[in-house]
Steps between C-alpha positions, in 0.01 A plus 500: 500500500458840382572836698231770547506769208554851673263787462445867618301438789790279648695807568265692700641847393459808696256718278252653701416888401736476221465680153337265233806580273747393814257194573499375155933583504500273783317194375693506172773467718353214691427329174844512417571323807262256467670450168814434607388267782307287272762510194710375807300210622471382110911510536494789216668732734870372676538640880716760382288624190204512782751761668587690196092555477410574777796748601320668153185500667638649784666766309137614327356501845808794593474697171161546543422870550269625756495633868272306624615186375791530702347297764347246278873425393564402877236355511529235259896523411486248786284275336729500162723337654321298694352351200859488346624262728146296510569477107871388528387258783229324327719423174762373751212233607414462180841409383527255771156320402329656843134672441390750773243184624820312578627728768360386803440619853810405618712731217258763558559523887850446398576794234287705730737410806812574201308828384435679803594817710675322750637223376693785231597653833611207634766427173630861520576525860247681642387265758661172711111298430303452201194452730292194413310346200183303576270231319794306297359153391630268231194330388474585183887647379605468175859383483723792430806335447518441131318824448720801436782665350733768565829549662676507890721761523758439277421152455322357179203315673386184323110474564475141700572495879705150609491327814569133643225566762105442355200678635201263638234571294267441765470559889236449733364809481359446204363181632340621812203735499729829585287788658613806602524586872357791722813671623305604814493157624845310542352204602229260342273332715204234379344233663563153505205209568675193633234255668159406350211333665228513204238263697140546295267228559150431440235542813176495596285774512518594855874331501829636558686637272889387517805757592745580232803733586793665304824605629712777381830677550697790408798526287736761453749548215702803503750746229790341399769695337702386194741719271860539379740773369773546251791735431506622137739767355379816442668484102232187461241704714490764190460213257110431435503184355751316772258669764179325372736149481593508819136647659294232280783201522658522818348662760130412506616112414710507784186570768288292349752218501545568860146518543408138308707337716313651825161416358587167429748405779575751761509363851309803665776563718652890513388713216429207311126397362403168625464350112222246432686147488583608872136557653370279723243278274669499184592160438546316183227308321682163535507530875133592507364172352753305637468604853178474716253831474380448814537201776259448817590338745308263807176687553514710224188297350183620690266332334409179132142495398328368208372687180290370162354161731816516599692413179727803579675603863520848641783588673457823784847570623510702909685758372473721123753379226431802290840383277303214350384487156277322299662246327762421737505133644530388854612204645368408887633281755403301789125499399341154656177486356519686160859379388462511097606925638835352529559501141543802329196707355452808314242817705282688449473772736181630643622753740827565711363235760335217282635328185294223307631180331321350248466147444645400832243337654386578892540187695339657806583678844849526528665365811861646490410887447761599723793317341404558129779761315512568192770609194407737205686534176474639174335287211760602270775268686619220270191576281605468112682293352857575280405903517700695257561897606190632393329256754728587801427860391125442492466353866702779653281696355173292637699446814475878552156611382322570837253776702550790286875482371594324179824471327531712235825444362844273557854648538730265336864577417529507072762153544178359681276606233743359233493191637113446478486659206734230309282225714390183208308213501631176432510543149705807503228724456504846685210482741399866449516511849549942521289700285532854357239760529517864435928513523408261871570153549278279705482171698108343555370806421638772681841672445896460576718762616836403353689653793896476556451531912316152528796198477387281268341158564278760740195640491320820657094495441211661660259796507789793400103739458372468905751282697720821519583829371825716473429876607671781379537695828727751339610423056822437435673840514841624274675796672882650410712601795839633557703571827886581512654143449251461217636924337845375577477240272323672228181276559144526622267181626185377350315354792172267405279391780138384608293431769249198519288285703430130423226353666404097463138497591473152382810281553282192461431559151897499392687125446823520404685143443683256273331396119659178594390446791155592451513217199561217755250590764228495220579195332309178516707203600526228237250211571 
């Protein structure tokens, strides 16, 4: 990757109402610094013969003779050496294998934090606070770790950074959709619809159209706060390099850590988020076909009627069951005329009141309406037989494809992902079961997020897009600060911090269970 070739126009030199003869000095000077910047970049030039040049360019720029040019040499001395240290900086990167396209936001924000007024105010002593730095994020850093040279005082510094403690490279910010906050509202409020009665029906002309109805409630989530500090000597405070280690390495990993654990598992109580596993509705997939949907009890059957000459029975519950789904099966009781209901028969649903199944035949009135119930489950239960991983991967993944939210993804933890991946048949042969795509690895289709917070043997799944979102009510913030225990000891503290809200619109659409557990409840038993 090449670097941009620099020309006159990049300088954007201060010639208005000059002479020609004083214009045309000037641009031969800025030609000479455009060649020393570019014999630079083509590593021609060393740092220090970039110096020696330019402090000769500067020297031109003084011996030039002329009263009115006295202000042009203010005015652009500045830029001399401005340029001087953008020419020593860029054959630093260079020397390190960096390209200006490799500096991203988050080195930008920081050398501008390192770079300006008040943090240099703050390092000599002329104020107790830095004040505070805004918009850090660690989306896209480049490792810096490996990437410099130099020295630490009076220390020879070897250019690798060692520590026993690893960085995730993941958190669940980057697997939630993350939107940024309004900071005039502290709390989020949406709505949440939590009863269905979707009862369309075909009529005469002059009939009566049937009543359908919708309930829905407000929820509120509201700012939770999350940050940490450390104590750092002011002798390492003056070193660059150790400053960017401990911003890019330390700090930010330790909020997000923090905040992982929150999203994933926090019990809502004091400052804490309420994390997904905990929300009322999140369940895990092998509970959900093993358990009952929905149950009815005595008189929850209002009315059996025929359908197709009666080849096929309607079923018209008293009371909506808007949590049934085509394709589930049902299983009645207590029925004294049509009894071939007792055994149990895939639906398909017609609205939230009335369900058809085909190719049970209507025997006639039924006598025992008010002592029918009735038990639905989810087809998937003890549905396939021997399923390997990729099969207990692709029910959960059917399991939880409903109304608008579908799984986009699986949170395994990498031992978990291992594990399937090394899956064979029973010749030895690797099933193939994980696939790689674009640097991803997939399961049935969709991806796997190889992350360290989910044990393994479990699983996370669901719709990370629309079931929630992480808001940014305030970024995660770096400020310095010093008091008198803090001058006493010669040190200053780096405080990191952030403010977000997490709302779960959709716990429903989140199962979070056991791989082998899951494999049981779907297999077939042995005939």
């Amino acid at each position: 990757m090449s670097l941009k070739k620099f020309t006159v126009s990049d300088f954007n030199l201060k010639t208005d109402h000059l002479p020609t003869e004083q214009k045309s000095f000037m641009e031969n000077i800025a030609g000479m610094m455009c060649d020393v910047m570019n014999k630079s970049l083509e590593g021609m030039l060393s740092p220090s013969e970039v110096t020696e040049k330019f402090a000769e360019v500067n020297n031109l720029l003084k011996a030039y003779d002329g009263e009115k040019f006295t202000q042009l040499i203010k005015d652009n001395e500045t830029l001399v050496e401005q340029v001087k240290n953008l020419g020593e900086s860029i054959e630093k990167m260079k020397q390190k294998g960096l390209s200006m396209e490799t500096i991203n936001k988050f080195d930008e924000k920081l050398n501008e934090m390192l770079d300006s007024e008040k943090f240099a105010d703050f390092v000599s002593g002329k104020t107790r606070k830095s004040g505070s730095f805004d918009g850090f994020s660690l989306k896209d850093v480049v490792s810096m770790t490996d990437n410099y040279t130099g020295e630490l005082l009076i220390t020879q510094q070897q250019k690798r950074v060692v520590s026993q403690v690893s960085n995730k490279p993941l958190h669940m910010r980057d697997v939630l959709t993350t939107i940024q906050g309004d900071p005039a509202f502290p709390q989020l409020a949406y709505a949440q619809v939590y009863d269905f009665d979707r009862n369309a029906r075909y009529v005469t002309e002059n009939g009566r159209l049937p009543e359908s109805s919708i309930k829905v409630k407000e929820q509120q989530t509201g700012t939770k706060r999350l940050g940490t500090h450390i104590r750092i000597s002011r002798r390492m405070l003056k070193s660059r390099v150790y400053i960017r280690s401990y911003i890019l390495n330390m700090l930010p990993e330790a909020v997000w850590m923090a905040e992982d654990w929150n999203i994933l598992f926090g019990d809502g109580n004091g400052e804490n988020l309420l994390g997904i596993v905990n929300h009322t509705g999140v369940t895990s997939v092998e509970a959900i076909i093993s358990s009952a949907i929905v149950t009815g009890g005595a008189g929850s059957v209002k009315a059996v009627a025929g359908q197709n000459d009666n080849k096929d029975t309607i079923i018209e519950f008293a009371n909506p069951q808007d949590l049934i789904i085509d394709g589930m099966t049902i299983t009645f009781a207590n029925a004294a005329v049509n009894t071939d209901l007792s055994t149990a028969h895939p639906l398909v649903k017609i609205n939230d009141r009335q369900i058809l199944i085909e190719g049970v035949a209507y025997k006639g009135a039924e006598t025992a309406l008010a002592e029918m119930t009735f038990t639905v489950n989810n087809a998937a239960f003890k549905n396939i037989e021997e399923p390997n991983s990729e099969d207990v991967v692709k029910t959960a993944f059917a399991v939880m494809t409903y109304a608008q939210y579908y799984p986009n993804a699986i949170v395994l933890n990498p031992i978990t992902v291992n594990a399937i991946e090394s899956e064979k048949d029973t010749t030895g042969r690797n099933l193939g079961i994980v696939s790689m795509r674009n640097g991803m690895k997939y399961i049935a289709g969709r991806p796997v997020i190889e992350y360290q917070g989910i044990m393994p043997g479990k699983y996370l799944l669901g719709d990370f897009n629309q079931a929630s979102n992480l808001v940014d009510y305030s970024s995660l913030t770096l400020e310095w600060a010093e008091d008198v225990d803090t001058k006493l000891c010669n040190e200053v503290v780096l405080i990191a911090q952030e403010e977000v809200i997490f709302p779960v619109y959709m716990p429903w659409a989140y199962a979070y269970g056991n791989l082998a557990s899951l494999k049981t409840a779907i297999t077939k038993a042995k005939a």
